[in-house]
MOPAC internal coordinates of N, CA, C and O (Angstrom, degrees):
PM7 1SCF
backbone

  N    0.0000 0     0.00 0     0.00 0    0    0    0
  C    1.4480 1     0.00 0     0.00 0    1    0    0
  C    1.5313 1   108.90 1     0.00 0    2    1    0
  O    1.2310 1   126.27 1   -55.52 1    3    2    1
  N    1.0848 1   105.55 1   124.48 1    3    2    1
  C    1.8391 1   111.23 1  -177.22 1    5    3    2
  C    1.5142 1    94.23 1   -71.95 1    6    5    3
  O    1.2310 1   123.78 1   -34.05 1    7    6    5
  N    1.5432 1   110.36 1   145.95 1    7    6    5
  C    1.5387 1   132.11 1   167.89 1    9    7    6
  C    1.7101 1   114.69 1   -69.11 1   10    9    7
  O    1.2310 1   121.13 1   173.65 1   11   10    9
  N    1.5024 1   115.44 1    -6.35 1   11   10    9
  C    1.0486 1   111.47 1   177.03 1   13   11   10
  C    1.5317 1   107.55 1   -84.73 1   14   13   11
  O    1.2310 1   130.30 1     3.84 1   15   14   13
  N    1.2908 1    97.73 1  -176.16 1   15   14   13
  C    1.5799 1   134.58 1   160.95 1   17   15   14
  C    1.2967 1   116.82 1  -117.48 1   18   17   15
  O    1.2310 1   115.10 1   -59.64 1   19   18   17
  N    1.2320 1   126.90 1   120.36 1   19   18   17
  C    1.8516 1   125.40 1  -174.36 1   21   19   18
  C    1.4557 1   112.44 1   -68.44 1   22   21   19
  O    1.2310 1   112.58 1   -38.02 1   23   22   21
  N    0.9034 1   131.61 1   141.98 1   23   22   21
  C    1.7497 1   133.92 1  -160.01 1   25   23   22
  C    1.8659 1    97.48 1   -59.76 1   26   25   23
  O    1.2310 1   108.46 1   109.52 1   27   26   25
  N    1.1024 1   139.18 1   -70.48 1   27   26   25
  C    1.2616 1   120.55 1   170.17 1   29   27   26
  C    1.2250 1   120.80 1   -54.71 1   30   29   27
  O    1.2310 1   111.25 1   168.43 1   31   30   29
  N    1.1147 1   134.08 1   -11.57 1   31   30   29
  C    1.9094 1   106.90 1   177.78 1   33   31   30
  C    1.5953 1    86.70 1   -86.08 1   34   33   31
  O    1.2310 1   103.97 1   148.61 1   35   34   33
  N    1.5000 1   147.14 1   -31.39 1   35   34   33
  C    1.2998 1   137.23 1   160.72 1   37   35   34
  C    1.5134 1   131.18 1   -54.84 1   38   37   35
  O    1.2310 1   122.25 1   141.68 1   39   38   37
  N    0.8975 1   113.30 1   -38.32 1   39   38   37
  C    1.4794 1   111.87 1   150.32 1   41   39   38
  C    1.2320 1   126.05 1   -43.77 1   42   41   39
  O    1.2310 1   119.43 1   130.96 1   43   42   41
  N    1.1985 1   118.69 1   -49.04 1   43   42   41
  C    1.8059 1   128.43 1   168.05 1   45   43   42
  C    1.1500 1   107.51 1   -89.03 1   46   45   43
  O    1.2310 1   100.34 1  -162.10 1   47   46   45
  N    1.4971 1   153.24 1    17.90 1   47   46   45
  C    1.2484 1   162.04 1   164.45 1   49   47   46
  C    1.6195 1    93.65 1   -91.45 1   50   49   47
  O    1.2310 1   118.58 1   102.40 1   51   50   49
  N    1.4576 1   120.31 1   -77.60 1   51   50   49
  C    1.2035 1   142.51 1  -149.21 1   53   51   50
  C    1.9134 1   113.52 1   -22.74 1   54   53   51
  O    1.2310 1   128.44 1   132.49 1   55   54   53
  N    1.3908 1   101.35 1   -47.51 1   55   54   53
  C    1.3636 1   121.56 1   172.10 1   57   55   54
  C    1.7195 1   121.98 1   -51.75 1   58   57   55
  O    1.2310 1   132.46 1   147.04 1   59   58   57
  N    1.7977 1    93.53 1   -32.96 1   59   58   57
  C    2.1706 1    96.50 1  -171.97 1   61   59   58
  C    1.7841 1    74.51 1   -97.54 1   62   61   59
  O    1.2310 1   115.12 1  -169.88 1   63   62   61
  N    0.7985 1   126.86 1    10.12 1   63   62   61
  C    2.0039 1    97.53 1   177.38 1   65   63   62
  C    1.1026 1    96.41 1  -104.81 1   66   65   63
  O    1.2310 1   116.65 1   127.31 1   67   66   65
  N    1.7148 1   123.97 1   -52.69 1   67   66   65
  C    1.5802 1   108.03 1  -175.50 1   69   67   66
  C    1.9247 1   116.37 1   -44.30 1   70   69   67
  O    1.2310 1   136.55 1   130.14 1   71   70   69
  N    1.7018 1    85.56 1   -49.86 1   71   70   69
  C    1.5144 1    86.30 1   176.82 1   73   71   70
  C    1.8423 1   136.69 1   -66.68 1   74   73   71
  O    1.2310 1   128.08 1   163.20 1   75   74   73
  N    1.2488 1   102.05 1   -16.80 1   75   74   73
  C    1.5176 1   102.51 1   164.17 1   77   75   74
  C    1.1040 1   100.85 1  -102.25 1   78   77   75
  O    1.2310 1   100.24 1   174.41 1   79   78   77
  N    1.6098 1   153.40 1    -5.59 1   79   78   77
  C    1.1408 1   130.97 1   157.35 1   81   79   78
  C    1.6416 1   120.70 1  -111.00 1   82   81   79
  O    1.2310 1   120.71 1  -127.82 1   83   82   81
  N    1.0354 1   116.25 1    52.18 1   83   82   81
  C    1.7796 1   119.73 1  -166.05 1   85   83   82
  C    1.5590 1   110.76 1   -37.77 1   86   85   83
  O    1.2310 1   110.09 1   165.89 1   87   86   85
  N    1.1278 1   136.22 1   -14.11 1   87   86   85
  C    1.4795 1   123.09 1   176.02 1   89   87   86
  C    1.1811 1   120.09 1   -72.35 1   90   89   87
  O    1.2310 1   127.66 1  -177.67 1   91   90   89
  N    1.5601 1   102.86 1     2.33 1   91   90   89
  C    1.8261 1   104.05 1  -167.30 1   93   91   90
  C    1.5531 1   105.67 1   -96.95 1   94   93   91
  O    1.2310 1   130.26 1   -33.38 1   95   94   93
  N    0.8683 1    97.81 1   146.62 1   95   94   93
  C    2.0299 1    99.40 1   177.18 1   97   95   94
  C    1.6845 1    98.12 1   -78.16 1   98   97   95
  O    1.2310 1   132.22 1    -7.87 1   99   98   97
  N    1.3231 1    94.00 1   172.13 1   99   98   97
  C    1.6048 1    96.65 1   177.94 1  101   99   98
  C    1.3396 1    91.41 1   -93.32 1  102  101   99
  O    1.2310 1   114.17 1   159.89 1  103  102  101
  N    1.3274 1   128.65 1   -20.11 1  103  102  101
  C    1.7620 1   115.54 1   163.70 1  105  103  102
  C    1.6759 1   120.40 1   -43.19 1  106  105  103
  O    1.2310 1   135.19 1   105.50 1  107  106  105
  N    1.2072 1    88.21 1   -74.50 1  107  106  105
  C    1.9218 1   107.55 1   167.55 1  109  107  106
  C    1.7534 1   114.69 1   -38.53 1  110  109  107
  O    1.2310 1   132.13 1   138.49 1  111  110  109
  N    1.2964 1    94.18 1   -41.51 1  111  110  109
  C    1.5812 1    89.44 1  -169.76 1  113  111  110
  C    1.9932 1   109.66 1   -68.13 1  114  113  111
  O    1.2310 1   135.60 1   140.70 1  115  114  113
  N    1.5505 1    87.40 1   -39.30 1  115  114  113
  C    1.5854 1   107.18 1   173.24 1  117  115  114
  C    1.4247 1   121.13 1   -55.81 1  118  117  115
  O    1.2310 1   123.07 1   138.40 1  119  118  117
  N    1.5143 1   111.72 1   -41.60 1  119  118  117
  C    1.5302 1   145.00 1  -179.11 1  121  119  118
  C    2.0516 1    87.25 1   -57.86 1  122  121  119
  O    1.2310 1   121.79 1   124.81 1  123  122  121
  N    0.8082 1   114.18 1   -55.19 1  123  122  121
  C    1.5274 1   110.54 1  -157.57 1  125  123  122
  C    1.5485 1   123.49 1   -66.60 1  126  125  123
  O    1.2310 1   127.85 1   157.61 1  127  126  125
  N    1.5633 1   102.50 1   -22.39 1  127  126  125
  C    1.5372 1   119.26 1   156.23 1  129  127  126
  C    1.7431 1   111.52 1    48.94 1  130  129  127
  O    1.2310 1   127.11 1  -147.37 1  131  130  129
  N    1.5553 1   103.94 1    32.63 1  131  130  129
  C    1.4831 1   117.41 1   172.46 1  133  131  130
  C    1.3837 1   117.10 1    52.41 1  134  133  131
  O    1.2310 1   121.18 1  -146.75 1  135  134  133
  N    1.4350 1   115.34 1    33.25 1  135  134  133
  C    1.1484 1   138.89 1   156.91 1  137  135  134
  C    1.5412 1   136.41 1   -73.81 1  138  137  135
  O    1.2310 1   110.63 1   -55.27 1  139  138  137
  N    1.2358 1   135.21 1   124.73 1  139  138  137
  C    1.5266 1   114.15 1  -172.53 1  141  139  138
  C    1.5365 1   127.26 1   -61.72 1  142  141  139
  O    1.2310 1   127.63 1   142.96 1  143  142  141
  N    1.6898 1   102.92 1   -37.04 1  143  142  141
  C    1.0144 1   108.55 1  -169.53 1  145  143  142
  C    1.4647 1   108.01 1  -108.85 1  146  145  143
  O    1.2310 1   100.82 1  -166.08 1  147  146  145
  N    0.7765 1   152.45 1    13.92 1  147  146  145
  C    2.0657 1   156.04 1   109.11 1  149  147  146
  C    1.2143 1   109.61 1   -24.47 1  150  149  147
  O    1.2310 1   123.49 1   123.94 1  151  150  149
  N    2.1324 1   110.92 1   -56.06 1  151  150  149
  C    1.6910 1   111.15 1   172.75 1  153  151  150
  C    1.5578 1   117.46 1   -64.82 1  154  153  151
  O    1.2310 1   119.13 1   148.18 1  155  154  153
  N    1.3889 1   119.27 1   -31.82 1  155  154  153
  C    1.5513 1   130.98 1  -174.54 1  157  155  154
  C    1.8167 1    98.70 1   -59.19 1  158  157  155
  O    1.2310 1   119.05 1   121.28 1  159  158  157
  N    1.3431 1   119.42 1   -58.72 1  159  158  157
  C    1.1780 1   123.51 1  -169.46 1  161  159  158
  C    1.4887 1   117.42 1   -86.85 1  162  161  159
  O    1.2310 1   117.37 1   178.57 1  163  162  161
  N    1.3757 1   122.60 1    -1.43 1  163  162  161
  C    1.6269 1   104.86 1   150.66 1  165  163  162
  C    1.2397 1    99.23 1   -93.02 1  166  165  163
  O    1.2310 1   107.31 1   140.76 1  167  166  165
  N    1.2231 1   141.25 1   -39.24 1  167  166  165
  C    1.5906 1   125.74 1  -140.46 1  169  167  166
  C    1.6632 1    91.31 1   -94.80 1  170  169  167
  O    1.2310 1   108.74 1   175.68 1  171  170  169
  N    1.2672 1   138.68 1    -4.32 1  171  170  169
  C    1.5291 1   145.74 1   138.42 1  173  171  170
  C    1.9161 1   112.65 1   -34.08 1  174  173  171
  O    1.2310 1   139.99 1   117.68 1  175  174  173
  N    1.4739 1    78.82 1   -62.32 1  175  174  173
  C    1.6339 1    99.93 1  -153.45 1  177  175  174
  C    1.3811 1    99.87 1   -75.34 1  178  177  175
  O    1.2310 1   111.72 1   165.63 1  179  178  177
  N    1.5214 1   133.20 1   -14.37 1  179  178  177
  C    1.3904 1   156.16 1   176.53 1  181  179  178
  C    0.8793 1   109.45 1   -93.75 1  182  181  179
  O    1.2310 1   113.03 1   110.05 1  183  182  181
  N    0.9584 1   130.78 1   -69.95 1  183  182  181
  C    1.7438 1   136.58 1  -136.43 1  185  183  182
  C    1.8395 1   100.86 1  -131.75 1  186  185  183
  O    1.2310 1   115.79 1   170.21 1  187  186  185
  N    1.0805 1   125.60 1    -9.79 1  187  186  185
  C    1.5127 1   129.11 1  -177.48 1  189  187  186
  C    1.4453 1   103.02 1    53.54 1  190  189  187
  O    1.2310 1   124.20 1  -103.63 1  191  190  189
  N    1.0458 1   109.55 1    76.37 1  191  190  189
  C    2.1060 1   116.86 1  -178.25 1  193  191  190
  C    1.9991 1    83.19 1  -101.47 1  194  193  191
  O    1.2310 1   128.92 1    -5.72 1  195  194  193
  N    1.2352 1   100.41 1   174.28 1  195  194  193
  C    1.0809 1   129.65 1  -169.39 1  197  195  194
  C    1.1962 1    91.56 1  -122.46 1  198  197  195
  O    1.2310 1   113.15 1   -33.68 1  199  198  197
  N    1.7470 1   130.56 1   146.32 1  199  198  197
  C    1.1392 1   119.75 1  -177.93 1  201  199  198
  C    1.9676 1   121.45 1   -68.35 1  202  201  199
  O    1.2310 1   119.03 1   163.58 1  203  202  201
  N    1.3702 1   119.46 1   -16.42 1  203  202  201
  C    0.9848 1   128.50 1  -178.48 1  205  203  202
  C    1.9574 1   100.28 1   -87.29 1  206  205  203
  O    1.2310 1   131.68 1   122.08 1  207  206  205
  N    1.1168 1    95.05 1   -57.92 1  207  206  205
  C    2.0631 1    89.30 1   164.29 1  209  207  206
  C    1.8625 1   109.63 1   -34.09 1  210  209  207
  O    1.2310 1   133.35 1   118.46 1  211  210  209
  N    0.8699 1    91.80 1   -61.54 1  211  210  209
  C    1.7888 1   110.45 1  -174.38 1  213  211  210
  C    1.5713 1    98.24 1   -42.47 1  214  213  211
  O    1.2310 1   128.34 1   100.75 1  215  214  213
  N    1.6991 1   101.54 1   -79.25 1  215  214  213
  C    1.6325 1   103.50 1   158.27 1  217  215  214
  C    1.6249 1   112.09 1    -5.76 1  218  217  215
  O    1.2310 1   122.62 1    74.39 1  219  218  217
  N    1.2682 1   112.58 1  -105.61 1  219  218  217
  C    1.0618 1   137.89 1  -166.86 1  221  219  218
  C    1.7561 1   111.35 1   -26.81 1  222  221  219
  O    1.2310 1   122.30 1   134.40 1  223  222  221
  N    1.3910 1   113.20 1   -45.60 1  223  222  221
  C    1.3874 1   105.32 1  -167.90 1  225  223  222
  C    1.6980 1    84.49 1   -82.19 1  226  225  223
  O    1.2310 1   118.34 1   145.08 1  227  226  225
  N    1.1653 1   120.76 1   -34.92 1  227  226  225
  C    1.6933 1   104.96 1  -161.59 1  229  227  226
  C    1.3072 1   120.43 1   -71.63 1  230  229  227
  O    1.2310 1   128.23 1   164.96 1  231  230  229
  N    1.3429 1   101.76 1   -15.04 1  231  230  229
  C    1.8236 1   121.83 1   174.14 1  233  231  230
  C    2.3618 1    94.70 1   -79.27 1  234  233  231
  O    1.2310 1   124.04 1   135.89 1  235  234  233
  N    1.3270 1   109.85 1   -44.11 1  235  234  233
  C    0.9542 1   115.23 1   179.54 1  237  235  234
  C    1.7257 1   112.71 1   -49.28 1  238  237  235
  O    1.2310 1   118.30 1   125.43 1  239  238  237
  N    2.0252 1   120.84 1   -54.57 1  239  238  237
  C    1.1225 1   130.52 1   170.45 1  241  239  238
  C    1.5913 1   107.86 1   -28.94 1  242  241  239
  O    1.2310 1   127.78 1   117.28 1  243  242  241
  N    1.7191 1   102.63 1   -62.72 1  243  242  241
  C    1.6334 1   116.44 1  -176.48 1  245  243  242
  C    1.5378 1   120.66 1   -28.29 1  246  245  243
  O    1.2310 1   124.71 1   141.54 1  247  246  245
  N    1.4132 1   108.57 1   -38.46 1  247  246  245
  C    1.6018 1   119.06 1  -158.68 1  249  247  246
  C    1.3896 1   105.83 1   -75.89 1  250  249  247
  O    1.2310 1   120.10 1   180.00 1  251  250  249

């Protein structure tokens, strides 16, 4: 299973991440381009996730 997100299912994502994670700019959120590790390293640098925390919610986005 690829660690990404395909550029349209992120586009229609983009909206539940700002909103369950509000510290993110809509820059940052844009910046992350449904990538694992773009999402790993703001929501670190934000929120202090652990890379397996990080995991977890970004596998969570997927569902």
């Amino acid at each position: 299973m690829s660690n990404d997100i395909n550029e349209g299912q992120w586009r229609q994502m983009r909206g539940s991440v700002k909103e369950k994670w509000g510290k993110l700019t809509d820059d940052e959120v844009e910046e992350m381009e449904g990538k694992f590790e773009n999402f790993y390293g703001k929501m670190q640098e934000k929120y202090g996730m652990s890379k397996q925390q990080a995991r977890e919610a970004f596998e969570d986005l997927r569902r």
